[in-house]
N, C-alpha and C positions, 0 to 999 in steps of 0.2 A: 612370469607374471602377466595378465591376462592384462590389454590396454581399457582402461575406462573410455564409455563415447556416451555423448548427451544426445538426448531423444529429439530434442530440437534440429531442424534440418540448416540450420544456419550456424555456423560456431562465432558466438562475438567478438573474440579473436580477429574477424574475419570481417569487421564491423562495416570498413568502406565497402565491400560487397552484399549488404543488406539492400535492400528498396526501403524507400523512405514511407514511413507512415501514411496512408491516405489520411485525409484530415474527415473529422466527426460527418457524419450524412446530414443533409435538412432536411429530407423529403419523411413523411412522417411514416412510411412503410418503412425503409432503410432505417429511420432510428429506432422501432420498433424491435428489428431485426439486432442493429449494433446492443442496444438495451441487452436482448436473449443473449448473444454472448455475453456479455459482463456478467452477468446475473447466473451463467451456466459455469463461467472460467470462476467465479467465487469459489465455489466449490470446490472444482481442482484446487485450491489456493490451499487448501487444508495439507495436500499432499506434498511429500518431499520435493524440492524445485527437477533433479534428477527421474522423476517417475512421469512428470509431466508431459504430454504429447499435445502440439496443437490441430492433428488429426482428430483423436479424441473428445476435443470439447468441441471442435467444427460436430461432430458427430450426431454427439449430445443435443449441442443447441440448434440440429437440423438448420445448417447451414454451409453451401459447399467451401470444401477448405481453399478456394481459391478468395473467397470473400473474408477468409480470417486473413488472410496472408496479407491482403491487401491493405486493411485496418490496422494488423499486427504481423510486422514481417520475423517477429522470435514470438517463442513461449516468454520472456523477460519482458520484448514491452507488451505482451496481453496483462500479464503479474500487476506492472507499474497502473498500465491501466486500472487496473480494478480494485486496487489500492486508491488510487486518484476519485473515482467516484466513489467508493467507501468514505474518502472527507469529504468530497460534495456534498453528498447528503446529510453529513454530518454539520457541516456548515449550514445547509439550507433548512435545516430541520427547525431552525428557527430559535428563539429563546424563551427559555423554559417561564411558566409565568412569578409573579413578585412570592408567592407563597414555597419557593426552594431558595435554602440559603446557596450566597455565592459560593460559599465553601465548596458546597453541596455539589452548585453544578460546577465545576471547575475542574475536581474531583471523579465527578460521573463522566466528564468530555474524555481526560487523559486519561481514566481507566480504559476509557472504552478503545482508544489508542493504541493502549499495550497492549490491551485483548485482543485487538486487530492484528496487532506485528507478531504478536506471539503463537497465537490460533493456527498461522498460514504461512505456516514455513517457504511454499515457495514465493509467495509477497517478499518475506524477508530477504530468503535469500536473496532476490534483485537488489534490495533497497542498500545490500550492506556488497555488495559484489563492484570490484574496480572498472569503469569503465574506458575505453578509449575516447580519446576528444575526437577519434575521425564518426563518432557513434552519434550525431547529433541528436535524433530522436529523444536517445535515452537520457542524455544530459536533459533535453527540454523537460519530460515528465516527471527528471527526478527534483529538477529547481520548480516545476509547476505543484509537485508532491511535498518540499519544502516550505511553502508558500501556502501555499492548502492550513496543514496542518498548525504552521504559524498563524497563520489568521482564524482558525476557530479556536487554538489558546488563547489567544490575544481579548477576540471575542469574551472570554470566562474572566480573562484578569485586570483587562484594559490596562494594561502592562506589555509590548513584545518582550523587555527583556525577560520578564519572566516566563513569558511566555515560551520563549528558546532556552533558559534552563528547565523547564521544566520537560519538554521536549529532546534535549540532552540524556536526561536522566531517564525519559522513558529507553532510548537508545540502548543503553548501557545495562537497563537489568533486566530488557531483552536477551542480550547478550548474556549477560551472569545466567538466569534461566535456561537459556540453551545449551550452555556450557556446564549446566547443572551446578554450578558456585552458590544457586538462589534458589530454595523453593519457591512454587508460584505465589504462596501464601505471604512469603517473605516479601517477595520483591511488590506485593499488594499493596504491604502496610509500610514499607518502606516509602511511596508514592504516596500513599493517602496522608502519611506524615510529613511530607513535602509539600502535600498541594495547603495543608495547613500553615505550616511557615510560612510559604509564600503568602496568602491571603493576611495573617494578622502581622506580617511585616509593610 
C-alpha cells in the first residue's frame, strides 16, 4: 500500500517547526500584493485541501513563493486566512437598508456561511482538522474566525446566543452534506427554517 503525502512542504504534525505568520503589511504596495494572494488562494479554496500547493497560487498570484511562506508558512493557514477575510467583508459590507426583512437578512448572512464552508472544501477541511496547541498561529485565526463569524450573526439577530446556535448548525449540515446524509437542497431548507424559529422566538 502505496504511503499518502500532503503537498504542503510543512506537515502540522510538525507544528513547533513552522515559522510564525508575518503579520498583515501596511505599506500600500505590500497590501495590494497580500490582497492578490487571498483573492487568488480563494479559488484554490474550491479544490480538495489534499491537491492544494502553495507553490501554485505563489504562481498564480505572481508573487515569489518566498513572500507566501512568509505571510503563510502552510497551505492551512493561507485556507484559514481566506476564510477570515471572506467574513470580513461580510461583516463590513455593511447593513442591508430598512426595506429587507430581519428574517430576510439573517437568513441571506448564514446561507451565505454555509455556502462559503461548503463550496471550498479545502477552507473546510482546516476549519474542522485537529490542531496542536504548540500551532499558535492556527489556534489565533481559527478563535479570530470564531469571532468573525459570531459577530456578523449576532449583527442579523442582536442575539449571540442565537447567534452561536445558529452557527452550530451551519457546522453540522456542513458536515451531513459532505458526508452526503443531506442533500444540498435539504440541508437549505433545513437553515432557512431555523433562521425563522430563531427570528419569531
Amino acid at each position: 500500500m502505496s504511503e499518502s503525502y500532503s503537498l504542503e512542504p510543512y506537515s502540522l504534525d510538525l507544528a513547533a517547526g513552522l515559522p510564525h505568520m508575518a503579520a498583515a503589511p501596511t505599506a500600500p504596495r505590500q497590501q495590494l500584493r497580500y490582497a492578490r494572494i487571498l483573492k487568488t488562494a480563494a479559488g484554490f479554496a474550491q479544490r480538495r485541501f489534499d491537491t492544494l500547493s502553495l507553490s501554485d497560487v505563489a504562481a498564480r498570484a505572481d508573487v515569489p513563493l518566498g513572500t507566501l511562506y512568509r505571510y503563510f508558512p502552510s497551505t492551512a493557514h493561507l485556507m484559514l486566512a481566506v476564510y477570515r477575510q471572506q467574513l470580513r467583508e461580510l461583516r463590513d459590507g455593511g447593513r442591508p437598508g430598512p426595506s429587507r426583512g430581519r428574517q430576510h437578512v439573517l437568513t441571506s448572512l448564514v446561507m451565505e456561511i454555509f455556502h462559503l464552508r461548503v463550496m471550498q472544501p479545502g477552507v473546510e477541511y482546516c476549519l474542522i482538522r485537529p490542531y496542536t496547541s504548540k500551532d499558535g498561529d492556527t489556534a489565533a485565526l481559527l478563535r479570530e474566525i470564531d469571532g468573525l463569524a459570531e459577530e456578523v450573526v449576532t449583527a442579523a439577530t442582536d442575539d449571540a446566543g442565537k447567534a452561536r446556535i445558529l452557527l452550530h448548525l451551519v457546522s453540522g449540515l456542513v458536515q451531513s452534506v459532505r458526508c452526503r446524509r443531506l442533500s444540498l437542497f435539504e440541508a437549505e431548507q433545513d437553515l432557512k427554517r431555523a433562521c425563522s424559529l430563531l427570528v419569531e422566538s
